[in-house]
C-alpha angles and dihedrals in degrees: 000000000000115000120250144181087256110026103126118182117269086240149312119332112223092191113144095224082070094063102077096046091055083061092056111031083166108065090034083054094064098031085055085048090041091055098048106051087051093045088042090046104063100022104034130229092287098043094044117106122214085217099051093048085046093048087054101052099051098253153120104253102231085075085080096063098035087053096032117023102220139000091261093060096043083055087054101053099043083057093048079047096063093034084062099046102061088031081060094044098054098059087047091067091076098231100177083058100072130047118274102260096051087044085062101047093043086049090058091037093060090046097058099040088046086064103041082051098047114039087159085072086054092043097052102045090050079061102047091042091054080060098063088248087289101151091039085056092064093042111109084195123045093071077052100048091059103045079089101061099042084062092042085053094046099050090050087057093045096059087046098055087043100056083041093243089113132046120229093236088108130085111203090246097051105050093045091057089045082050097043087044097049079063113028088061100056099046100039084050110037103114094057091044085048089061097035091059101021102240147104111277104182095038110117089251103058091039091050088053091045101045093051089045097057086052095046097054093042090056094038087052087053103048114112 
């Protein structure tokens, strides 16, 4: 039987592999998210299958439906998943602890090295934004999650004003889409641009020049 958004299962299961998860939710929890991203990530929300999630998790699969209702809500919370987890990771660089300048370059560091390290995060968003955002509209979390990291961007820029390294031309908003563009281009479209200008896109050497290039142009266009 094909997966659907509303496919729910016909009862309870009374399978015995089901036991043992009901005594850790938890664990089944994650191994269930864990699943998903990986399953929605290579195959898309339309091409993502609930068994095979379930397969690879290790359980029955009427544990989906008992821990997330639907597909469609198991594909919005593994992209609230990977949403949080850069969104985590991001606070967890310290950047009030630095001076503005090298908060800014560890910030799009960490950008661009958070995507060469998780195509799965690329992967995922191309798929929710060929649906038009439909699953993020319904998500009472994600607008929450990045709240956070606007102010983490404006008071980097506020020190930075403020110890006259940075001009004041940038919104927050702004600069941080310019910083998540610079790398989100070149690593959701590196095997085109590999063919269109016949190298090697993903070797060290290009990353590394890359890398250093994008944060070299975001601290050149804030300097006063």
């Amino acid at each position: 039987m094909d997966d659907t958004t509303t496919e729910r299962p016909p009862s309870k299961s009374t399978d015995k592999t089901t036991a043992p998860q009901r005594r850790d939710p938890a664990a089944t929890t994650r191994a269930l998210i864990d699943a998903a991203v990986a399953e929605f990530a290579q195959f898309g929300f339309e091409g993502g299958r609930v068994d095979r999630i379930a397969r690879q998790a290790g359980v029955n699969k009427q544990l989906v439906y008992h821990y997330f209702g639907s597909k469609a809500d198991l594909y919005r919370v593994a992209l609230e998943e990977v949403y949080r987890n850069i969104r985590e990771r991001e606070q967890d660089l310290h950047l009030a602890d630095v001076e503005p300048q090298e908060a800014m370059r560890r910030l799009v560091g960490f950008s661009f090295d958070y995507l060469a390290e998780n195509p799965e995060f690329i992967a995922l968003i191309n798929d929710e934004n060929r649906m038009g955002a439909k699953h993020l509209k319904v998500s009472d979390k994600v607008a929450e999650m990045h709240s956070p990291l606007v102010h983490l961007v404006e008071e980097t820029l506020t020190r930075g004003v403020r110890a006259g390294v940075f001009n004041d031309r940038f919104g927050p908003v702004n600069l941080y889409l310019s910083i998540a563009a610079l790398s989100f281009f070149y690593f959701a479209n590196h095997s085109t641009l590999s063919v269109i200008f016949d190298r090697d896109m993903t070797s060290p050497a290009q990353v590394a020049r890359r890398r250093e290039h994008v944060i070299s142009l975001v601290l050149a266009s804030l300097r006063p």
